[in-house]
N, CA, C and O atoms as CSV, one atom per row, in Angstrom:
chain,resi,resn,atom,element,x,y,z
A,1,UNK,N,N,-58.018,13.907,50.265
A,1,UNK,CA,C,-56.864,14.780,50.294
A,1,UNK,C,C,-55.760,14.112,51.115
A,1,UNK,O,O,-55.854,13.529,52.195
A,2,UNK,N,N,-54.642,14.345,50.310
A,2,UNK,CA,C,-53.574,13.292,51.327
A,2,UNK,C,C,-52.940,14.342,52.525
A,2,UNK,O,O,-53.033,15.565,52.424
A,3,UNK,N,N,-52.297,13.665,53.645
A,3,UNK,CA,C,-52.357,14.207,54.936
A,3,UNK,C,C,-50.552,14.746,54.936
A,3,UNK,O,O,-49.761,13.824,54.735
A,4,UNK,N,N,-50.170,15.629,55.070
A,4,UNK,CA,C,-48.723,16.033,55.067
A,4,UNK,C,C,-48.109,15.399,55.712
A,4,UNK,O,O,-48.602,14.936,56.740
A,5,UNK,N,N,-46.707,15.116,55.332
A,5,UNK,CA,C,-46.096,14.931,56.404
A,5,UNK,C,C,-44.754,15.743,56.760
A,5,UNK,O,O,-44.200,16.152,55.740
A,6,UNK,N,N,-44.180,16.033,57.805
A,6,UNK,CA,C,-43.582,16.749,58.379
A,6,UNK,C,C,-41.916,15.807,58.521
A,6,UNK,O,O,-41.572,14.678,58.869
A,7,UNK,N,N,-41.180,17.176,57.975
A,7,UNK,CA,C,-39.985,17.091,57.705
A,7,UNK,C,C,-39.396,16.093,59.024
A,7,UNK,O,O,-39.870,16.373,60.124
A,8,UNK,N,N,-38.300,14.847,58.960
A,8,UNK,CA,C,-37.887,14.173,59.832
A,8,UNK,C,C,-36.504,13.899,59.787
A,8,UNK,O,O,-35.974,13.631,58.709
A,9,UNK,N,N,-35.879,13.934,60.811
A,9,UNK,CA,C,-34.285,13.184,60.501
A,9,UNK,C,C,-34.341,12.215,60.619
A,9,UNK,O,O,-35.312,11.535,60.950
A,10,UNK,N,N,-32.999,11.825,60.303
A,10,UNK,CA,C,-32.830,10.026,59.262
A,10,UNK,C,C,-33.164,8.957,60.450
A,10,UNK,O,O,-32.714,8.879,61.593
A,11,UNK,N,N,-34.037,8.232,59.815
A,11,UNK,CA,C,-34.262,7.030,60.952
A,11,UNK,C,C,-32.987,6.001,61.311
A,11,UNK,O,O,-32.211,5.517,60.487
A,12,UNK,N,N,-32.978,5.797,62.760
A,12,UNK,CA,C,-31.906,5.124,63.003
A,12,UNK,C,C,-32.749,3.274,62.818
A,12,UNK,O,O,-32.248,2.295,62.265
A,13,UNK,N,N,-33.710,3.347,63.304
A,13,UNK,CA,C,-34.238,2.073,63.524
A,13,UNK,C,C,-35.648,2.201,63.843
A,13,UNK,O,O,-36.001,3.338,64.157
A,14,UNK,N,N,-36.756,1.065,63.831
A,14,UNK,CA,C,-37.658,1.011,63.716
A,14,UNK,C,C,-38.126,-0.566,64.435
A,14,UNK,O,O,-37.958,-1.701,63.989
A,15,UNK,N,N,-38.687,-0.157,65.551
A,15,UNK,CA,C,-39.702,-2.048,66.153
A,15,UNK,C,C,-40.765,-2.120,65.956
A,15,UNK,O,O,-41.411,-1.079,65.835
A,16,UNK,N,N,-41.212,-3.018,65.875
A,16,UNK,CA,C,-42.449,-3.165,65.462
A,16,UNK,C,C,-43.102,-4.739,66.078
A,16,UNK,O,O,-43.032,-5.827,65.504
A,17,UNK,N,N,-43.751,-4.424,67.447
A,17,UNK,CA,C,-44.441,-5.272,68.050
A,17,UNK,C,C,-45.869,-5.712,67.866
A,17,UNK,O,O,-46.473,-4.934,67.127
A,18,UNK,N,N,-46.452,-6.513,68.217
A,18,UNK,CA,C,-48.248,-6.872,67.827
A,18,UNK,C,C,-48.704,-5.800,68.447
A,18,UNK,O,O,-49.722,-5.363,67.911
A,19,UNK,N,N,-48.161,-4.903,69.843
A,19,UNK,CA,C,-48.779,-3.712,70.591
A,19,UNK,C,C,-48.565,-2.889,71.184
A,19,UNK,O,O,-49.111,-2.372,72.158
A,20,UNK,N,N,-47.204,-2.574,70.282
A,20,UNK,CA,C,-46.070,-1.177,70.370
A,20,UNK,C,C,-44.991,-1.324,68.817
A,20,UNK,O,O,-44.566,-2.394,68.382
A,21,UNK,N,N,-44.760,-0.068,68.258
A,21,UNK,CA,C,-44.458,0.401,67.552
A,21,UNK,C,C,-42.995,1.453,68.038
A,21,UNK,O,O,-43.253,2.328,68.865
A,22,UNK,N,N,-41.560,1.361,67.548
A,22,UNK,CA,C,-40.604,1.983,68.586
A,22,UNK,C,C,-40.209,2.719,67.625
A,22,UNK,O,O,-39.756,2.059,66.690
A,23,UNK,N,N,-40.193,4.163,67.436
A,23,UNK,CA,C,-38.945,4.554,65.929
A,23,UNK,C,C,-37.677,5.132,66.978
A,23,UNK,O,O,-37.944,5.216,68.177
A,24,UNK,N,N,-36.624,5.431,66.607
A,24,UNK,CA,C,-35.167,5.676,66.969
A,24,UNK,C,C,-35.011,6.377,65.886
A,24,UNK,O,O,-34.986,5.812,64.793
A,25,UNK,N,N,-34.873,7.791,66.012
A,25,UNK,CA,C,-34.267,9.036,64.909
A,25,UNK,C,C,-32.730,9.128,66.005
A,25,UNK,O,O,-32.411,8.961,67.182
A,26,UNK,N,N,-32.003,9.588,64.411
A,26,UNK,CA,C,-30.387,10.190,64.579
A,26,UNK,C,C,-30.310,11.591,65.357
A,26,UNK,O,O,-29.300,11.975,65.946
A,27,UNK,N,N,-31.571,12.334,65.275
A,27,UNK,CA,C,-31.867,13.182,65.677
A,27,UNK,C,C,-32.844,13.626,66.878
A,27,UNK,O,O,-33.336,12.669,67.477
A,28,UNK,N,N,-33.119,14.577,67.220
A,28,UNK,CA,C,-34.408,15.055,67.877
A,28,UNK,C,C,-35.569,15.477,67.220
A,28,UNK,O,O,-35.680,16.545,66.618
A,29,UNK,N,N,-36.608,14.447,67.373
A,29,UNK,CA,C,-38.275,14.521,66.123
A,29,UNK,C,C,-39.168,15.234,67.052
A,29,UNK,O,O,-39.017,15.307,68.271
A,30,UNK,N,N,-40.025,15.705,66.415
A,30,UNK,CA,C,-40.800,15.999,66.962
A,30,UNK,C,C,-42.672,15.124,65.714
A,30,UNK,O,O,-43.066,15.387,64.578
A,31,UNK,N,N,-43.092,14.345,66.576
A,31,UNK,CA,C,-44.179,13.488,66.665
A,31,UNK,C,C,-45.899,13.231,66.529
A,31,UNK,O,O,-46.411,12.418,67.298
A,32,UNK,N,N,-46.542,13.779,65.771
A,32,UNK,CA,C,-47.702,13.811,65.960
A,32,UNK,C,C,-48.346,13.005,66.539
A,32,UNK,O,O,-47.732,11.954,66.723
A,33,UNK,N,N,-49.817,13.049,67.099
A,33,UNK,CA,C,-50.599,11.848,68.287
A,33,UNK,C,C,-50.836,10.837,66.899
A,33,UNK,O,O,-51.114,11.183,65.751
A,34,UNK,N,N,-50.681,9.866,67.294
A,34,UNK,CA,C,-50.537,8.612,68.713
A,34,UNK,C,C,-49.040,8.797,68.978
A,34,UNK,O,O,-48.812,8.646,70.179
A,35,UNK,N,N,-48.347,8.970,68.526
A,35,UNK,CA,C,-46.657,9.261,69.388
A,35,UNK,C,C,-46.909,9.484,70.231
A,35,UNK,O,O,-47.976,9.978,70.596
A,36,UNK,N,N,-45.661,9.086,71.068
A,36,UNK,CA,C,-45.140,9.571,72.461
A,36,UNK,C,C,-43.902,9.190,72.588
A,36,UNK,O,O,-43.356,8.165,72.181
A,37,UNK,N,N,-43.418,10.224,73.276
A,37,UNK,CA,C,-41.882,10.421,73.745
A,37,UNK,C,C,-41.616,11.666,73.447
A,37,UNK,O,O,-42.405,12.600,73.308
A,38,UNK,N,N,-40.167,11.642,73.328
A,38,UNK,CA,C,-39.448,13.100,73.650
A,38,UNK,C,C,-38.149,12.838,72.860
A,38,UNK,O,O,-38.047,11.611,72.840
A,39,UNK,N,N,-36.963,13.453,72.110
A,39,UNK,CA,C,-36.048,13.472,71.545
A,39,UNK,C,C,-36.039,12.462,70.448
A,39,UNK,O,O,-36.838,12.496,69.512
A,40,UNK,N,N,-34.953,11.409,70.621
A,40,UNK,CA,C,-34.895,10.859,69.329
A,40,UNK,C,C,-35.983,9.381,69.500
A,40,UNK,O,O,-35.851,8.546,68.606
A,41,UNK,N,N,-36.876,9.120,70.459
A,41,UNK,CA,C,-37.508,8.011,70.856
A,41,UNK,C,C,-38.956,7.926,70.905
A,41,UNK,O,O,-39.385,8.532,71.887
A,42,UNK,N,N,-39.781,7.439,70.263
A,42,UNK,CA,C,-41.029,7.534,70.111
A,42,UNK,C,C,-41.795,6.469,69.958
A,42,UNK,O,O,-41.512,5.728,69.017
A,43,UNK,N,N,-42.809,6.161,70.724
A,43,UNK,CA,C,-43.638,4.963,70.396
A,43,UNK,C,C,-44.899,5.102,70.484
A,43,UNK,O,O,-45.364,6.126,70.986
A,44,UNK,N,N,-45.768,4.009,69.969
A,44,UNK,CA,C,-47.193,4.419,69.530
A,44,UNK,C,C,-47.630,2.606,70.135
A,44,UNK,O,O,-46.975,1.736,70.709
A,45,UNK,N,N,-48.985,2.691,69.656
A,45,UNK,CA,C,-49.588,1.777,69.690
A,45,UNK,C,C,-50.817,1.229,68.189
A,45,UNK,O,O,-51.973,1.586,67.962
A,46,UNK,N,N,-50.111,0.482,67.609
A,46,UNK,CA,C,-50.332,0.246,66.192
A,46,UNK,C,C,-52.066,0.387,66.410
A,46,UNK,O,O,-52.554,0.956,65.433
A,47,UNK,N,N,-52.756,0.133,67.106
A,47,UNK,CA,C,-54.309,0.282,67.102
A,47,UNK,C,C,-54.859,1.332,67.231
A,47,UNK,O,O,-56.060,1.586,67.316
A,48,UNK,N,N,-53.783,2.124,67.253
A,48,UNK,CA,C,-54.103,4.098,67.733
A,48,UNK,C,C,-53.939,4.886,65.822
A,48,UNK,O,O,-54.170,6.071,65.583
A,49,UNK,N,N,-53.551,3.962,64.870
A,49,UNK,CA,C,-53.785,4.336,63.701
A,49,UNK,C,C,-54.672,4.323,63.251
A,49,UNK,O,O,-55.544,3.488,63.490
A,50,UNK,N,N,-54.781,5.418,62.284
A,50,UNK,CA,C,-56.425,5.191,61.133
A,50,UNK,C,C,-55.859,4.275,60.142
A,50,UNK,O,O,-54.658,4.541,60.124
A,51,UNK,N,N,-56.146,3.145,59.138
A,51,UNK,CA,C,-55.629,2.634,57.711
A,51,UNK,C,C,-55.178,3.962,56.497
A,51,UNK,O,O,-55.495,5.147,56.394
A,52,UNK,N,N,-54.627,3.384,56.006
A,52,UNK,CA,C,-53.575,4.112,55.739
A,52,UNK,C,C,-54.733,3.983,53.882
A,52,UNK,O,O,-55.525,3.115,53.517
A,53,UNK,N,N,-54.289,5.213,53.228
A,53,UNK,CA,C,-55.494,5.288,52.035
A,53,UNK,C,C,-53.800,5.368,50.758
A,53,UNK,O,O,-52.675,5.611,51.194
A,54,UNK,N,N,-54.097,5.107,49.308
A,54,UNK,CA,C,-53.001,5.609,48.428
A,54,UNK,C,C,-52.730,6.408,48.604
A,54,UNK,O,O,-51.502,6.491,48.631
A,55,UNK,N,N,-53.489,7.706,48.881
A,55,UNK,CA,C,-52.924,9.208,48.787
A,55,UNK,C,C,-52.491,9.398,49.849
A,55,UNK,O,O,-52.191,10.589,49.927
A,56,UNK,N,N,-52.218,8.721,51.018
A,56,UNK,CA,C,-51.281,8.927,52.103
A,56,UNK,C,C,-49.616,9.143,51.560
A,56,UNK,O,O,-49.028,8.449,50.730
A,57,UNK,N,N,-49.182,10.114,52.180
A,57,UNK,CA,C,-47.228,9.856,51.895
A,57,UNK,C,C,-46.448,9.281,52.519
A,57,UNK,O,O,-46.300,10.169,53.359
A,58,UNK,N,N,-45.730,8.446,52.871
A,58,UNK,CA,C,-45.143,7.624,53.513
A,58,UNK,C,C,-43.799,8.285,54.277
A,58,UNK,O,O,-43.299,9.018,53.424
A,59,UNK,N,N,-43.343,8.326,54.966
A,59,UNK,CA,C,-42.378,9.166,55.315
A,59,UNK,C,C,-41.251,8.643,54.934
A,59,UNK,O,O,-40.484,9.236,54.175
A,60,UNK,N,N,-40.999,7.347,55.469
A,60,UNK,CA,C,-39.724,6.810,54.610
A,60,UNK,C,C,-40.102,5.519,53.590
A,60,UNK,O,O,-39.620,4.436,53.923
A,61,UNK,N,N,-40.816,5.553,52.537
A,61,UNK,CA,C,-41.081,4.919,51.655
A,61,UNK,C,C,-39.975,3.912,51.117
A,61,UNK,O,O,-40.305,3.356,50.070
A,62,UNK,N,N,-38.604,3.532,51.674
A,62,UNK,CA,C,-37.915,2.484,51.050
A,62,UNK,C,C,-37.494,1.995,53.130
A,62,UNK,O,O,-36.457,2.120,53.782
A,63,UNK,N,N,-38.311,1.679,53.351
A,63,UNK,CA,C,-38.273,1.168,54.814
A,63,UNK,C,C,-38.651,-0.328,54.181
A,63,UNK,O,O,-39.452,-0.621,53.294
A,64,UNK,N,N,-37.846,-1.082,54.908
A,64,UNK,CA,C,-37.822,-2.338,54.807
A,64,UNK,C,C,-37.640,-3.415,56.158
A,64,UNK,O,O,-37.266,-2.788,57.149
A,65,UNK,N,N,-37.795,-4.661,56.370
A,65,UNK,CA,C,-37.644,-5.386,57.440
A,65,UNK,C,C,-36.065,-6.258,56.676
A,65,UNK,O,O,-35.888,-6.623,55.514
A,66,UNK,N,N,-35.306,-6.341,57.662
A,66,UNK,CA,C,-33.837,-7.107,57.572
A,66,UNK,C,C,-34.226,-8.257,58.335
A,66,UNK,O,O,-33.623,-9.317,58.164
A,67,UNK,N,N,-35.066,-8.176,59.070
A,67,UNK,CA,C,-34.572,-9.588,60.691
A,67,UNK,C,C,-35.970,-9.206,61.879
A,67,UNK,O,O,-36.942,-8.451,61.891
A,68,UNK,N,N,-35.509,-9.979,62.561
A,68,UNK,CA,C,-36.521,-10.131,63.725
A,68,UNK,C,C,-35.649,-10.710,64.756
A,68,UNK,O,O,-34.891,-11.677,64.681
A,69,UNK,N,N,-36.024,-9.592,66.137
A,69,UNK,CA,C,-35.125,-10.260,67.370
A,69,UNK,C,C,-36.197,-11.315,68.212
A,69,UNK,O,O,-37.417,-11.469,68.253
A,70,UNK,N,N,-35.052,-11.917,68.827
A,70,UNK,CA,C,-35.590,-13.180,69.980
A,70,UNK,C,C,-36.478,-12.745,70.392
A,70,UNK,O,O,-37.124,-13.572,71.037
A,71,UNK,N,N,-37.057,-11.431,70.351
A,71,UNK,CA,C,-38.246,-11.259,71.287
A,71,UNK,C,C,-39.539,-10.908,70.692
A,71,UNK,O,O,-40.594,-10.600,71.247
A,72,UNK,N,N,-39.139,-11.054,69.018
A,72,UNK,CA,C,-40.045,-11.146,68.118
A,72,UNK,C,C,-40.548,-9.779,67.373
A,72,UNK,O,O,-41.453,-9.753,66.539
A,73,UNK,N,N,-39.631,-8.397,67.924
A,73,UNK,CA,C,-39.578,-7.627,67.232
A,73,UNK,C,C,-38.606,-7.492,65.838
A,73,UNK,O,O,-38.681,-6.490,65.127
């Protein structure tokens, strides 16, 4: 059974480290666990996920990578 997902405002940005994960909403989200934070700032730790199955929904399904900063996010 695929797992809901819960209504979100528009992502501003997204990092993605070997052992942190950063999203940036336009808005104020609210986060299910492994999240943490508060308003528009939330981070996880990519090893705190289960694998992800087809019948999962993707929340923003046309998310893409542009670049990578000097610090390798």
């Amino acid at each position: 059974m695929a797992r809901e997902v819960a209504e979100l405002p528009p992502l501003r940005l997204i990092r993605v480290w070997p052992d942190k994960i950063t999203a940036e909403f336009t808005a104020d989200a609210c986060l299910p666990a492994p999240w943490t934070g508060d308003g528009e700032i939330w981070s996880a730790d990519p090893s705190d996920f289960e694998e992800a199955t087809p019948d999962d929904l993707a929340p923003f399904p046309l998310l893409v990578s542009v670049g990578q900063s000097d610090e390798g996010a």
